[in-house]
VOZAVO-368891 format. One record per residue (C-alpha): residue in three letters; x, y, z negated. Coordinates in steps of 0.25 Angstrom, whole numbers, padded with zeros to 4 digits, always signed. Each point is the difference from the previous one (the first is absolute). Last residue first. Layout:
ALAXYZ ...
END
This chain:
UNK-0648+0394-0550 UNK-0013+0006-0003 UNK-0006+0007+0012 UNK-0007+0014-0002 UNK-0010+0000+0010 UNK-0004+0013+0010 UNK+0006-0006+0012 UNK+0014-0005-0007 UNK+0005+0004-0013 UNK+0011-0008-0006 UNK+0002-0004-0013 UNK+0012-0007-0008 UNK+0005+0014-0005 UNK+0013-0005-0002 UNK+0004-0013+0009 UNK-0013+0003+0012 UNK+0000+0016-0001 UNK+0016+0002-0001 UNK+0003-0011+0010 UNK-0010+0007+0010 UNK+0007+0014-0004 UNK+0014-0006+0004 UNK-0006-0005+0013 UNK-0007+0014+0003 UNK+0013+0007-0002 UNK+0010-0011+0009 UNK-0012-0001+0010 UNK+0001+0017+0002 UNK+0015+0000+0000 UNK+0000-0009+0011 UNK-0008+0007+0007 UNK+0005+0013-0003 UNK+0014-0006+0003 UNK-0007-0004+0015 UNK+0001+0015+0003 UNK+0006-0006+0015 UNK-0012-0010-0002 UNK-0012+0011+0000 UNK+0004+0001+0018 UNK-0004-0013+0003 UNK-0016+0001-0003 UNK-0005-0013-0009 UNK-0008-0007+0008 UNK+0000-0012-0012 UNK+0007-0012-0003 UNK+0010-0003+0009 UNK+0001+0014+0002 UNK+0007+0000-0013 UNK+0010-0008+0005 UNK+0003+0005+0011 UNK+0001+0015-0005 UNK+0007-0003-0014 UNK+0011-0005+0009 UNK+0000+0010+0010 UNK+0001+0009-0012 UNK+0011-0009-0007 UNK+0008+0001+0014 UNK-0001+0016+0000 UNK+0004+0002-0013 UNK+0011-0010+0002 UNK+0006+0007+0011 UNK+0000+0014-0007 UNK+0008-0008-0011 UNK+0009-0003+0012 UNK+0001+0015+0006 UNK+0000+0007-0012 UNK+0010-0008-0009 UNK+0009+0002+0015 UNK-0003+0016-0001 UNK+0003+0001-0016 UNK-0008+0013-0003 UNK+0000-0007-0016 UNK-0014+0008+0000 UNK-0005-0007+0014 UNK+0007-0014-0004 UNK-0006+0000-0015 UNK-0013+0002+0006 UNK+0001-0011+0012 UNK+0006-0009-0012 UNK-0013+0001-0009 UNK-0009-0003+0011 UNK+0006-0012+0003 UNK+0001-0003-0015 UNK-0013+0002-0001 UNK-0006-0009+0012 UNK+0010-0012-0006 UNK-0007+0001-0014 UNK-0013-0005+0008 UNK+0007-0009+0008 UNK+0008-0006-0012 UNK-0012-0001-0008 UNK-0007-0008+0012 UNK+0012-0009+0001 UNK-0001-0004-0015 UNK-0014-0001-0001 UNK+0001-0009+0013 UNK+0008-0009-0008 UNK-0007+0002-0013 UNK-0012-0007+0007 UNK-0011+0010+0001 UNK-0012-0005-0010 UNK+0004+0013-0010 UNK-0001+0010+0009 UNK-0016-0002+0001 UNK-0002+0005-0016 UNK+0009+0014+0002 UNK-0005+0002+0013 UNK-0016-0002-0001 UNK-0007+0011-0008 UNK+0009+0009+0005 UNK-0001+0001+0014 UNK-0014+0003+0000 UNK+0000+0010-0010 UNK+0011+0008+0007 UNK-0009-0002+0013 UNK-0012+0004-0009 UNK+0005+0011-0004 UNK+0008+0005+0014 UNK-0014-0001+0006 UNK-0014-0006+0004 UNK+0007-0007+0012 UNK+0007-0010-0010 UNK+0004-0010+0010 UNK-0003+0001+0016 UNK-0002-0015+0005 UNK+0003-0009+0012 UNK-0005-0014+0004 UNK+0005-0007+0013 UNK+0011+0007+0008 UNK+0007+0001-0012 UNK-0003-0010-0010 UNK+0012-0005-0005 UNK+0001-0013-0005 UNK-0001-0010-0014 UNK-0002-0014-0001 UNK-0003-0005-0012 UNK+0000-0016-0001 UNK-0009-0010-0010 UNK+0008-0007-0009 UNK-0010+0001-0011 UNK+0010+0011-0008 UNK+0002+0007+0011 UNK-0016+0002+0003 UNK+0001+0007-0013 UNK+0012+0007+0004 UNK-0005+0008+0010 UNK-0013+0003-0006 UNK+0009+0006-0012 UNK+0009+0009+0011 UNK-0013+0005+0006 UNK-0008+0004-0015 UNK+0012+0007-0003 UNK-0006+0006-0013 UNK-0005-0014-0003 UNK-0015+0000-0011 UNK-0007-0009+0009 UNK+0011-0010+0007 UNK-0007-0012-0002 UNK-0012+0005+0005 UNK+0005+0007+0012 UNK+0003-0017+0003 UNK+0000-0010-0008 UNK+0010-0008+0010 UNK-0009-0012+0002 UNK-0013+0011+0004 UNK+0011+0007+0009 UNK+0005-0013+0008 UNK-0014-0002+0003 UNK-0003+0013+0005 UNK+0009+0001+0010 UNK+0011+0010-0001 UNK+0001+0016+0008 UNK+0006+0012-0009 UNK+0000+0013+0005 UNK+0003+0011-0009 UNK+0008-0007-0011 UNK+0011-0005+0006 UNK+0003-0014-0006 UNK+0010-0006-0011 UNK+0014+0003-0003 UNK+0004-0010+0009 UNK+0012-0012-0003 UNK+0012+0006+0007 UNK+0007-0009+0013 UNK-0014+0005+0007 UNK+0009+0007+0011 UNK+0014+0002-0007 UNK+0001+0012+0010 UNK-0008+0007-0010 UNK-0015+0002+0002 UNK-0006-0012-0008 UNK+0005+0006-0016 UNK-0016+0009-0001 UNK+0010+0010-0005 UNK+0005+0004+0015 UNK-0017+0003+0003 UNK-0001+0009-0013 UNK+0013+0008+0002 UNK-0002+0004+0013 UNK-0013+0004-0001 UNK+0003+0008-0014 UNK+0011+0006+0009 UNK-0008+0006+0010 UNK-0011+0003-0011 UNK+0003+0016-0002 UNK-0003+0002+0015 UNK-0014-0001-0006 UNK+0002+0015-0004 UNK+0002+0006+0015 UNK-0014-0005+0003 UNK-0005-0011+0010 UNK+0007-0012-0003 UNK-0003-0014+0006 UNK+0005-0011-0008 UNK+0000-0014+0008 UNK-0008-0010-0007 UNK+0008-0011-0010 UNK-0005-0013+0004 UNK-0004-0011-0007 UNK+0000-0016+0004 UNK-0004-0009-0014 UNK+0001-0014-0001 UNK-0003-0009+0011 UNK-0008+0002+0014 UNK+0012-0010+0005 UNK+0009+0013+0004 UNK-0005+0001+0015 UNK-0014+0000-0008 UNK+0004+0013-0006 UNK+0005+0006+0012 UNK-0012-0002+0006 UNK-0008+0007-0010 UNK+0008+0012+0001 UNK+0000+0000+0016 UNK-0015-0001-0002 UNK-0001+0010-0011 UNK+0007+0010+0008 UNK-0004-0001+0015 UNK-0008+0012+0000 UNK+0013+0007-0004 UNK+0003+0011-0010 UNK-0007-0009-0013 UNK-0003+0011-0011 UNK+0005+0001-0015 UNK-0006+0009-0009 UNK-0009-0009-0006 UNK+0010-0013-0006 UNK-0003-0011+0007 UNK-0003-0015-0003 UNK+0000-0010+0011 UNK-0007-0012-0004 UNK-0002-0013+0007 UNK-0010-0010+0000 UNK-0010+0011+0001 UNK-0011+0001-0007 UNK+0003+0009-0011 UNK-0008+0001-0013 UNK+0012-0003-0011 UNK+0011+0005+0010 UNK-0007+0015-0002 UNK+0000-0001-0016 UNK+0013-0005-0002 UNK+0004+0012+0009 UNK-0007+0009-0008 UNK+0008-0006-0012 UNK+0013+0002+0006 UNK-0005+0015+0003 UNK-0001+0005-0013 UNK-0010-0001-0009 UNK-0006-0011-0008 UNK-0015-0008+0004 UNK-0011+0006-0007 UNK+0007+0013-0007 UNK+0004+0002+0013 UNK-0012-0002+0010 UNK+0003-0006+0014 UNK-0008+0003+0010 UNK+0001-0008+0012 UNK-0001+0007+0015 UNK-0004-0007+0011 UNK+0008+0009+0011 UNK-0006+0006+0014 UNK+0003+0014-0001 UNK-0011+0004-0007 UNK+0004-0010-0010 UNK+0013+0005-0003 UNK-0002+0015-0001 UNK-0013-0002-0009 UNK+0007-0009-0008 UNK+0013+0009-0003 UNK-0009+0014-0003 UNK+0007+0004-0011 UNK+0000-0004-0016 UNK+0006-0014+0004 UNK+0000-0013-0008 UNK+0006-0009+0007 UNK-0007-0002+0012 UNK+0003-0012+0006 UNK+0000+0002+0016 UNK-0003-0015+0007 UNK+0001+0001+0015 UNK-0002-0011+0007 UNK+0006-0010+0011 UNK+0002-0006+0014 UNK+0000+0012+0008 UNK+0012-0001+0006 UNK+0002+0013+0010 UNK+0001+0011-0012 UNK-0007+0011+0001 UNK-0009-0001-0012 UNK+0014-0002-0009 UNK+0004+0012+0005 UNK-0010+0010-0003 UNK-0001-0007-0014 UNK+0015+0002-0003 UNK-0003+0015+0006 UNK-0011+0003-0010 UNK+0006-0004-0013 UNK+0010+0010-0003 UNK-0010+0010-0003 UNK-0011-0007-0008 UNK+0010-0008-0007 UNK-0004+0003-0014 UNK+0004-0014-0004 UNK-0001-0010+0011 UNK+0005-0015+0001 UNK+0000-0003+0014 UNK-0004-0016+0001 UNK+0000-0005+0016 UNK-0005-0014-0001 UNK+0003-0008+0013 UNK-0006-0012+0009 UNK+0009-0010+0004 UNK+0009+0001+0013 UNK+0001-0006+0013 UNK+0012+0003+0008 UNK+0002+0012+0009 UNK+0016+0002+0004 UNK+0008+0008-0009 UNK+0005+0016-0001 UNK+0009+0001-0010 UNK+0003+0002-0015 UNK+0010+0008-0005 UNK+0014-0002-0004 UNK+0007+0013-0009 UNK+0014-0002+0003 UNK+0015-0001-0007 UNK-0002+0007-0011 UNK+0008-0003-0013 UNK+0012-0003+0010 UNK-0002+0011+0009 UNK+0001+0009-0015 UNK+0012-0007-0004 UNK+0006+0006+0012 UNK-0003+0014-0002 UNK+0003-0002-0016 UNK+0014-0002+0005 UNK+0002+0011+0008 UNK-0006+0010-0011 UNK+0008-0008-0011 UNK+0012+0004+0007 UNK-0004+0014+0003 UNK-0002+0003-0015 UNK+0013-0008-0004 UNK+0006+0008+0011 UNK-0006+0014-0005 UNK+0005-0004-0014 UNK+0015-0001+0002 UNK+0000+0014+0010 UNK+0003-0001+0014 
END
């Protein structure tokens, strides 16, 4: 066996185990006994969302607790968001631009400003709830946890085209960056909050500042986060699976590239360098694995064949679980998990380009100044 091919495979084992340090487990809530519970404000924040919007509606009007209201903030669309919403049941809240600032921080500043609920749920519109029992099961965790702080979930990716395969590791990456999924438990200080679904009470949020603090953030979810840090207030981050799903970037590769863009470069930079360091080496160790498979089939060495072979197979299984973690992604893309990997690497390097060079991004019609 050729010199580099075992550095290659020796990194490839290596980087396995490094990645069940760096994620251990993605926890969820779960089901709890009835107990009372305050009213709830439900604020979506809704820019041209006319065909993502539906089914979050849908689900929120079949759910089993009934104990609050539906505030859509329209921020500014030119489609038919408003109408959607309120024939389905929703108040909707226009929010003006030019009035009010853009964005989706400010809608939600907008939406806990006229909410009756003593606490908020905000969520973004193309999420939907999977079970009649979501928002109760959410809300009980929250009260299991002192009804403190901030308790935010990051909903279970459904895929329904070939292209959004092309998130697996995005997933991955986002949930293992958040620092509270490694076998050190909550050791690591959090990067913040999910974004999607994000459940506090609203007197905590009005002592924190709030969306209205963190008007003008890129990661508006990692800067909510930290502002209830900085009061001492706790952020507790979970899966949703089972409880709150979504399907990203449905409109296509475009906007999924834009998607992922606009957020990588900035949100890396709250992952603690330890978790940094391990996620690099897992992302470097799906190369290398690849890399010696390759060498192995041109060298025709039978043993460099069989082992690196081995580790092709155990960094897809790998890939596999975790990523299905996140999202129900098909088993059979992770034996080409190198197009995957590959696929992050490129879209990463382009997100560092557009935030640190170009300082814009361009996200839903709206060029972001960075």
């Amino acid at each position: 066996m050729e010199a580099s091919n075992f550095i290659n495979l020796a990194i490839g084992f290596a980087a396995v185990g490094v990645g069940f340090i760096m994620f251990k487990s993605l926890p969820r809530p779960k089901p709890r006994e009835q107990s009372d519970l305050p009213f709830l404000s439900v604020i979506i924040p809704a820019r041209n969302e006319s065909n993502r919007i539906t089914p979050l509606l849908e689900s929120l009007n079949g759910q089993n607790h009934r104990s609050f209201e539906i505030l859509v903030v329209d921020d500014d669309s030119s489609d038919n968001t408003a109408e959607v919403a309120e024939a389905l049941g929703a108040t909707v809240l226009q929010k003006k631009e030019e009035r009010l600032g853009a964005g989706k921080s400010a809608a939600c500043w907008y939406g806990a400003n006229q909410a009756k609920g003593e606490w908020l749920l905000f969520l973004d519109a193309d999420t939907h709830f999977t079970d009649a029992d979501g928002i109760r099961n959410l809300l009980l965790s929250y009260k299991e946890k002192g009804a403190k702080g901030i308790l935010a979930l990051q909903p279970f990716h459904t895929v329904h085209r070939l292209y959004e395969n092309l998130s697996a590791v995005f997933n991955v990456i986002v949930v293992v960056g958040m620092n509270g999924f490694t076998v050190w438990g909550d050791r690591f200080k959090t990067a913040g909050s999910f974004g999607p679904c994000i459940l506090c009470n609203k007197e905590d949020y009005f002592l924190t500042g709030g969306h209205q603090k963190i008007e003008g953030a890129l990661m508006d979810d990692l800067a909510l986060g930290e502002a209830f840090l900085e009061k001492n207030l706790p952020v507790h981050c979970l899966g949703g699976k089972g409880i709150i799903s979504s399907r990203m970037y449905p409109e296509g590769l475009k906007s999924l590239i834009e998607g992922w863009c606009k957020s990588f470069a900035i949100g890396s930079k709250s992952t603690h360098p330890l978790v940094m360091g391990m996620t690099i080496i897992w992302i470097a160790g799906s190369f290398t694995s690849a890399i010696a498979l390759i060498s192995a089939i041109a060298s025709a060495d039978a043993a460099a064949i069989l082992i690196s072979g081995l580790l092709y197979l155990i960094y897809a299984v790998q890939t596999g679980l975790f990523a299905r973690r996140c999202g129900n992604f098909p088993r059979s893309i992770f034996l080409f998990y190198p197009v995957l990997f590959l696929f992050f690497t490129g879209i990463y390097l382009y997100s560092l380009f557009r935030v640190n060079v170009l300082h814009t991004v361009t996200w839903k019609g709206r060029k972001i100044n960075v």
